[in-house]
Each structure stands twice: as C-alpha cells, then as structure tokens.
PAFISE-158676 format. One record per residue: residue number from 0; residue in three letters; x, y, z of N, C-alpha, C in turn. Coordinates in steps of 0.1 Angstrom, whole numbers, plus 5000, padded with zeros to 4 digits. Each point is the difference from the previous one (the first is absolute). Layout:
% residues N
<NUM,"Ala",<X,Y,Z>,<X,Y,Z>,<X,Y,Z>> ...
END
This chain:
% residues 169
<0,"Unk",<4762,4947,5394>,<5000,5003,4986>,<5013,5007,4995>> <1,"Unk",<5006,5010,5009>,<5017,5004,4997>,<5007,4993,4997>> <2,"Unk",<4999,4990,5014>,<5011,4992,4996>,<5000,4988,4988>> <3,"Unk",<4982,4997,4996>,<5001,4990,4988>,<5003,5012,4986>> <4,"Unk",<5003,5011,5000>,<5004,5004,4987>,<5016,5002,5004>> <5,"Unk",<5000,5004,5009>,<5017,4996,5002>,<5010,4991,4997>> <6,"Unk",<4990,4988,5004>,<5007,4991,4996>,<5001,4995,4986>> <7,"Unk",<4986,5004,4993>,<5001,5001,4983>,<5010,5008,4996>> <8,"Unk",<5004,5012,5004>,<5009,5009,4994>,<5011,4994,5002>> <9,"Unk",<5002,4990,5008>,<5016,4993,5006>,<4998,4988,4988>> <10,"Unk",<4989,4994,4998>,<5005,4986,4990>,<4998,5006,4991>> <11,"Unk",<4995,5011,4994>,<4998,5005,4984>,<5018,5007,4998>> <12,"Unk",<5005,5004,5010>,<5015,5010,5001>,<5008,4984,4997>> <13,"Unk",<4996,4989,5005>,<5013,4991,5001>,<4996,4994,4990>> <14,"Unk",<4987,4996,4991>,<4995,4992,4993>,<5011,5010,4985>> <15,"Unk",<5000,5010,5003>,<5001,5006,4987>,<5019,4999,5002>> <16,"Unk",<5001,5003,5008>,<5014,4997,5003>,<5006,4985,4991>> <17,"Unk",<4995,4991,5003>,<5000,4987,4996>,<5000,4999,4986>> <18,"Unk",<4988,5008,4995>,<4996,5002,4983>,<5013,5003,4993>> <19,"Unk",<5007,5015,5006>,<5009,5004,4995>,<5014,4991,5001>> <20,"Unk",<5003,4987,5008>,<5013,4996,4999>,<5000,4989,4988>> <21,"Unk",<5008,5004,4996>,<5003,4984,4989>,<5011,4993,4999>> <22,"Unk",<5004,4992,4992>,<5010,4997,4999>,<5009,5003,4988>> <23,"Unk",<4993,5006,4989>,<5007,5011,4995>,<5006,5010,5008>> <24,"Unk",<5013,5006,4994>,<5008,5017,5005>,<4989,5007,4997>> <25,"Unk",<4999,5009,5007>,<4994,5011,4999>,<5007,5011,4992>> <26,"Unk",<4994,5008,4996>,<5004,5014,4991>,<4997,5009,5011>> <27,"Unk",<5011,5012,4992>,<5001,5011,5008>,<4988,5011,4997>> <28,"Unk",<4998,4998,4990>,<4985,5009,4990>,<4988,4994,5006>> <29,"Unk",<4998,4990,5006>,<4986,4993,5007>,<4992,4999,4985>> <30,"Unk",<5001,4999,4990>,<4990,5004,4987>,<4994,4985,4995>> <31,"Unk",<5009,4988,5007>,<4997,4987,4993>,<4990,4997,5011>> <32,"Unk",<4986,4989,4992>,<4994,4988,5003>,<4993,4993,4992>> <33,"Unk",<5001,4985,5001>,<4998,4994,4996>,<5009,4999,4985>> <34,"Unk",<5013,4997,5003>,<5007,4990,4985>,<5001,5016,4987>> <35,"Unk",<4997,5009,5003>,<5003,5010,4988>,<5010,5004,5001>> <36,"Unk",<5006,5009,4986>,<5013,5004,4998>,<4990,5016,4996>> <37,"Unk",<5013,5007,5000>,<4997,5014,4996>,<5010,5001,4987>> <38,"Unk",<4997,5006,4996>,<5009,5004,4988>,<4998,5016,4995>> <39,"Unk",<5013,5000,4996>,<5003,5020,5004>,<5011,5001,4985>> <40,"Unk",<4993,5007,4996>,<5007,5005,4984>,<4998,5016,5002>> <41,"Unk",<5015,5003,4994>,<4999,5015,4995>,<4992,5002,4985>> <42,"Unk",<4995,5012,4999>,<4994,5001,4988>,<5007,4992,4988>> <43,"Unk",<4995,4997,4987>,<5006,4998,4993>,<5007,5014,4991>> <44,"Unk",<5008,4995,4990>,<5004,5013,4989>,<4989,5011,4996>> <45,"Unk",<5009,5008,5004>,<4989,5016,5000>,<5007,5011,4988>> <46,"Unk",<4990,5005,4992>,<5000,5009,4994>,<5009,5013,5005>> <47,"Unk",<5002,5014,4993>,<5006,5012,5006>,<4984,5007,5010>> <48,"Unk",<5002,5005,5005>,<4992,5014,5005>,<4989,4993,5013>> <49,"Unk",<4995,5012,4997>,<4991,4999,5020>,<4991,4992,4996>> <50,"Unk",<5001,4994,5011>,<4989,4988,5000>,<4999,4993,4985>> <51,"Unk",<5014,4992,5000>,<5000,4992,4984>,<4990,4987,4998>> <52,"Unk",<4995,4998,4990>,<5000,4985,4998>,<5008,4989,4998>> <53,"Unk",<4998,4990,5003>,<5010,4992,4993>,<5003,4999,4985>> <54,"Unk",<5013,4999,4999>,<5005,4998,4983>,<4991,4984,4996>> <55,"Unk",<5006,4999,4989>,<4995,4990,4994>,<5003,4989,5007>> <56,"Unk",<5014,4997,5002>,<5012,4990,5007>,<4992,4998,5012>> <57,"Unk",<4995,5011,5009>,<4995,5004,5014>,<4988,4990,4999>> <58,"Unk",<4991,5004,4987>,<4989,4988,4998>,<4997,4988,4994>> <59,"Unk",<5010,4991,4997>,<5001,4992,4995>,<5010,4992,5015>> <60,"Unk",<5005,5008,5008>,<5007,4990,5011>,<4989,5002,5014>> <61,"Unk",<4988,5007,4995>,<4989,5000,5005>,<4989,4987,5003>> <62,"Unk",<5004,4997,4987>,<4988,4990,4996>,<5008,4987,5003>> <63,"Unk",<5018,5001,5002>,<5004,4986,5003>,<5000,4998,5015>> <64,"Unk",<4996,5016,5011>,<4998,4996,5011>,<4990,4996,5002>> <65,"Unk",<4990,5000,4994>,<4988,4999,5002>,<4999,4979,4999>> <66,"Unk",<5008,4998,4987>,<5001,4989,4998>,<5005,4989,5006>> <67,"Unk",<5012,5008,5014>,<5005,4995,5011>,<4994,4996,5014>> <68,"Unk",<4987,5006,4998>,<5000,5009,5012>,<4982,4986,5002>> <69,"Unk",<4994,5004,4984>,<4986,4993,5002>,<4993,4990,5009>> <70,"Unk",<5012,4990,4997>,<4998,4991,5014>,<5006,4991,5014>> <71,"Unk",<5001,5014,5004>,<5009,5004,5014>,<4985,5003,5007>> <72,"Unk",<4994,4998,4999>,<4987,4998,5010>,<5001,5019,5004>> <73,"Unk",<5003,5012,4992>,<5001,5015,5000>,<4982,5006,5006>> <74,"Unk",<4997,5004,5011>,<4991,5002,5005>,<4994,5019,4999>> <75,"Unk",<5014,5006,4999>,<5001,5013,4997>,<5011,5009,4992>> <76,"Unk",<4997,5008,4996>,<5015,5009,4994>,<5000,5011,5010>> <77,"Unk",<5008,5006,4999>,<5003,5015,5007>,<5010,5007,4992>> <78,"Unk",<4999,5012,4999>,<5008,5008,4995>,<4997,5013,5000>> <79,"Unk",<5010,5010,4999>,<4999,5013,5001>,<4993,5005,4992>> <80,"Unk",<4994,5011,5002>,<4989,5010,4988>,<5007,5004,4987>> <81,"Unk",<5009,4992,4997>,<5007,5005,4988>,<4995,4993,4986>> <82,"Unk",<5003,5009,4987>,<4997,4986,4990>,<5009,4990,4999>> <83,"Unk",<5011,5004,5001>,<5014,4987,4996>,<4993,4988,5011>> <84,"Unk",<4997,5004,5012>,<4999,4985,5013>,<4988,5000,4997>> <85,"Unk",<4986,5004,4995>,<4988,4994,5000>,<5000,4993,4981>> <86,"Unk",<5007,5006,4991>,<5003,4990,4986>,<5009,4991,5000>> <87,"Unk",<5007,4998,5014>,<5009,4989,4998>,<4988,4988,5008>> <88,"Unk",<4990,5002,5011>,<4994,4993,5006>,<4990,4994,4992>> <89,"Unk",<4995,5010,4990>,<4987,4998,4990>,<4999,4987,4993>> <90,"Unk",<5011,4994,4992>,<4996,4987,5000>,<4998,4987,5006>> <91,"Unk",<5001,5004,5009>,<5000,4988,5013>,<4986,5002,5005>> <92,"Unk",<5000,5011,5000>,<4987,5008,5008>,<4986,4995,4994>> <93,"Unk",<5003,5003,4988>,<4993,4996,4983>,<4998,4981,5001>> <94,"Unk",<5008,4992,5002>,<4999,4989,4995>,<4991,4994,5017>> <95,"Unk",<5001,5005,5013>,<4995,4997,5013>,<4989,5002,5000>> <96,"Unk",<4998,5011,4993>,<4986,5007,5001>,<5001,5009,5014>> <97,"Unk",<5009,5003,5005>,<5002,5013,5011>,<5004,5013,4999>> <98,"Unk",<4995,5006,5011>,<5003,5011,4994>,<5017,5005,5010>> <99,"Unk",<5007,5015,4992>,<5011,5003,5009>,<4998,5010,5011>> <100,"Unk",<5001,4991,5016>,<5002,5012,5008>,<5009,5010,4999>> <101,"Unk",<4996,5011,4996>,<5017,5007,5001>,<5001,5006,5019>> <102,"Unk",<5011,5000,5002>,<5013,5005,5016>,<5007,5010,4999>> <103,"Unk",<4997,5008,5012>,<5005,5011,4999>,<5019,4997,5004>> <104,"Unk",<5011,5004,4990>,<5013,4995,5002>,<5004,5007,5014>> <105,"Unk",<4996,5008,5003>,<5002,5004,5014>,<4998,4996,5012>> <106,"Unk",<4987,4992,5001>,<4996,4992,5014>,<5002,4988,4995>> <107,"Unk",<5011,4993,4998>,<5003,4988,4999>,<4994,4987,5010>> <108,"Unk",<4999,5006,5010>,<4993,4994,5013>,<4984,4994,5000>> <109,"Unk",<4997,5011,4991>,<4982,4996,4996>,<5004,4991,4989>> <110,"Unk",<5006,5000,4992>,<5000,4987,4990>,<5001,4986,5007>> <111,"Unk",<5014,5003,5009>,<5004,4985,5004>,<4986,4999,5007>> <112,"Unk",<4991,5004,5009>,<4990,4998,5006>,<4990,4999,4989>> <113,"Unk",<5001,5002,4990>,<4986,4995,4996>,<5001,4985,4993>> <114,"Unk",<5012,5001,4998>,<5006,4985,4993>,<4997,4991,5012>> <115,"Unk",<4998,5004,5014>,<5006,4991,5005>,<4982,4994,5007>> <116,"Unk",<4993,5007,4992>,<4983,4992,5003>,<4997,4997,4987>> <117,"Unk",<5011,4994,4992>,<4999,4992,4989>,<4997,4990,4999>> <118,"Unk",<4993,4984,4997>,<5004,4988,4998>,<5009,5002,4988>> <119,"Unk",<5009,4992,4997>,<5004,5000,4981>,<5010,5009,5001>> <120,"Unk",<5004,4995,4991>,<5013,5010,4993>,<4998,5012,4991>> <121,"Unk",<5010,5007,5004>,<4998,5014,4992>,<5011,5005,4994>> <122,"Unk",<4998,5008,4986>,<5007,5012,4997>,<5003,5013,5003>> <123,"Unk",<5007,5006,5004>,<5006,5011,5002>,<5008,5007,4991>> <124,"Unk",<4993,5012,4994>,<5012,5006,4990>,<5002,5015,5007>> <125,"Unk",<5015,4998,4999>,<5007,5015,5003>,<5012,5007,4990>> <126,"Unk",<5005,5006,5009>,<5013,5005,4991>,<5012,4998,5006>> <127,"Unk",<5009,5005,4992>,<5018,4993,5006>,<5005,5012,5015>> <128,"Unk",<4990,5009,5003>,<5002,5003,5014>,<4993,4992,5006>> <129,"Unk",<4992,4996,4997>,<4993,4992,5014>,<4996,4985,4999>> <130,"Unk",<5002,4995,4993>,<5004,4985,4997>,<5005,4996,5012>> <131,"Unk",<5012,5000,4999>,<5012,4995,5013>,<4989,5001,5013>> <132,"Unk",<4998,5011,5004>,<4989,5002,5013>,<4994,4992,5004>> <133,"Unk",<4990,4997,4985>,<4988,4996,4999>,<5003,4982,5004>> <134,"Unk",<5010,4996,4992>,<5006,4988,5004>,<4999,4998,5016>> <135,"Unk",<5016,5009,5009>,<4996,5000,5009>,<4990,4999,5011>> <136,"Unk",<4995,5007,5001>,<4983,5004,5004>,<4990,4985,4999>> <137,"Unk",<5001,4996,4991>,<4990,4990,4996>,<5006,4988,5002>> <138,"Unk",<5013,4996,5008>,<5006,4990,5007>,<5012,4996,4992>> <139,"Unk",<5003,5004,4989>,<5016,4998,4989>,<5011,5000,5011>> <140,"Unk",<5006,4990,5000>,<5011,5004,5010>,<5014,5000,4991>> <141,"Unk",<4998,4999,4984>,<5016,5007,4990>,<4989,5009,4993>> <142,"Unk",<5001,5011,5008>,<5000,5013,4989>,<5006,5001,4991>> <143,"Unk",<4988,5003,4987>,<5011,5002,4985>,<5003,5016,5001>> <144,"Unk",<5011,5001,4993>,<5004,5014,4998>,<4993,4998,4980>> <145,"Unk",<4999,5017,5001>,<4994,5001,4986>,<5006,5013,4997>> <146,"Unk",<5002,5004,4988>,<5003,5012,4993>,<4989,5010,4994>> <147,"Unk",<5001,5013,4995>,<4989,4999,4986>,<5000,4994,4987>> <148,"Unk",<5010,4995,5000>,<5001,4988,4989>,<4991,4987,5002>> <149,"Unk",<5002,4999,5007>,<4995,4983,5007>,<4983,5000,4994>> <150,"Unk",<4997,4989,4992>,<4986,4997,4997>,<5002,4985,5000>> <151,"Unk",<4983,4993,5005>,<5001,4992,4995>,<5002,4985,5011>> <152,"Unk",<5007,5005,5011>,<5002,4989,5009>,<4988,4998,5009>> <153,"Unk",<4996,4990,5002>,<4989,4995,5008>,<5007,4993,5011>> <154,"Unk",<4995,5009,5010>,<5005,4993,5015>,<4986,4989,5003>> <155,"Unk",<5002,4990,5006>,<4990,4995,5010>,<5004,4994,5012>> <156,"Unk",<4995,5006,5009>,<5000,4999,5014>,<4988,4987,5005>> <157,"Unk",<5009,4989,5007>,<4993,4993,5008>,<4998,4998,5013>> <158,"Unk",<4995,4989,5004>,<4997,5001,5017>,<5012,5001,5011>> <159,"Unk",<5008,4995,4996>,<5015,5004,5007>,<5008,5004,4996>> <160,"Unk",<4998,5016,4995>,<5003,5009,4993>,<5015,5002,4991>> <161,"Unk",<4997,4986,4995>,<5009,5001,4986>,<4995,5004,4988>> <162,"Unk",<5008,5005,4995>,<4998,5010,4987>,<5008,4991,4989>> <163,"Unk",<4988,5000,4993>,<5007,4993,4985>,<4997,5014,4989>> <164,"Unk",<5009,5000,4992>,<5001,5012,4984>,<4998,4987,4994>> <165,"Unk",<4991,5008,4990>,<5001,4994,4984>,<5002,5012,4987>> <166,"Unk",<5003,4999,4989>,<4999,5012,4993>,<4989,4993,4994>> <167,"Unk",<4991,5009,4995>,<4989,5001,4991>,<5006,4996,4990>> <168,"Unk",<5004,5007,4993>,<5005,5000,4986>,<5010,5006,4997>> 
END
C-alpha cells in the first residue's frame, strides 16, 4: 500500500511537472495561464487632498479604459482601497458586471498570487510608486518608469513578458 501511494506521489510530482512546461517563455511573476494579459494602470487624474476623487478629465479617461479594456476577455480588477484606483476601475467594473477586489499596496506578493489562480485577464490599478513593481512582479521584463505627473498609460503584460503602453487618452 506505501509503496502504491508512492508511486502516485512520483507520477502526480512528474505529471504536474509536465503540465507546467510549455513552449511558451515563461514569466518571472508565475501570474500567467491560459493566453491572458494583465494590464496595470496607475490611477487616473486626481483631484487635490486625502483620498481625492478623480477630476473630471480622471473620469472621462475612465470610461475610455473601460472602453479599451471591455473585450480583452478582463476576468477581475484589483486596486488599492483608494477612491482615485477603485473610480478609475468603476466603469469597467460597471459595464462586466464585477465587482473591484481591492490589494493591499504593501504585500504585492498576495496580489501577484491571487492573479495567478485566475483564468482571464485582468486589471490592476495602482499608483506611480508602485506601477513599475507591479509590472515587474507580474512578469514585465521593460519596466515603465512613472512620475507624479504620469496618468493615463496602460501597460499590458503578456505571456512572455513583453510589455506594451498605450495612452488612454
């Protein structure tokens, strides 16, 4: 009896081994399967003071990610507990019919892992510290640099971790 689970634990270790090789590159973030892209935006344009909303500009280049974004096969959003990243997610969120997980920006680690028992493509909204990272982390191998100026650029990350920008608007 040992040895017949043994030997299951030896073809389920090599079976799964086998699962995991492809002929796609592999990413360094482990976050992709099955054919999805991630996509990582910093908030859009934000108002003055704590915990702003988006300006007008902020929601109107809201609604053109949303418009970008609809059918990219988008399975989840994520974004921080803020209003600028959960009103920039809201139209997308809105037109899917999903709702926004928000991530804590500090354990970056629990995001890429939860993305990565995703089927489908996802959104990710952050800010211009942690964009770049976030790229990183989730398999981007040209990290964008960002300012606090910078609004607006849509990274998406594919299966062999090239990074395309688009501006929104």
């Amino acid at each position: 009896m040992r040895r017949s689970i043994r030997m299951l634990v030896l073809a389920l270790t090599a079976l799964t081994g086998c699962v995991g090789m492809s002929s796609a590159p592999s990413t360094d973030g482990g976050a992709f399967a099955g054919g999805k892209e991630i996509h990582v935006v910093r908030h859009l344009q934000k108002a003055a003071g704590e915990d702003p909303a988006l300006t007008s500009e902020g929601g109107v280049a809201a609604i053109r990610l949303a418009d970008l974004l609809a059918d990219k096969g988008v399975v989840a959003i994520f974004a921080t507990p803020t209003r600028r990243t959960m009103e920039t997610g809201a139209p997308l969120a809105n037109r899917l019919g999903i709702m926004i997980t928000p991530y804590d920006p500090r354990d970056p680690d629990a995001l890429v892992s939860a993305i990565s028992s995703l089927q489908g493509s996802v959104l990710v909204i952050g800010h211009s510290n942690t964009v770049p990272d976030l790229v990183e982390r989730l398999g981007g191998r040209q990290v964008p640099e960002l300012t606090e100026q910078d609004y607006g650029t849509l990274f998406t990350i594919d299966e062999a971790g090239q990074v395309r920008s688009r501006e929104i608007g």
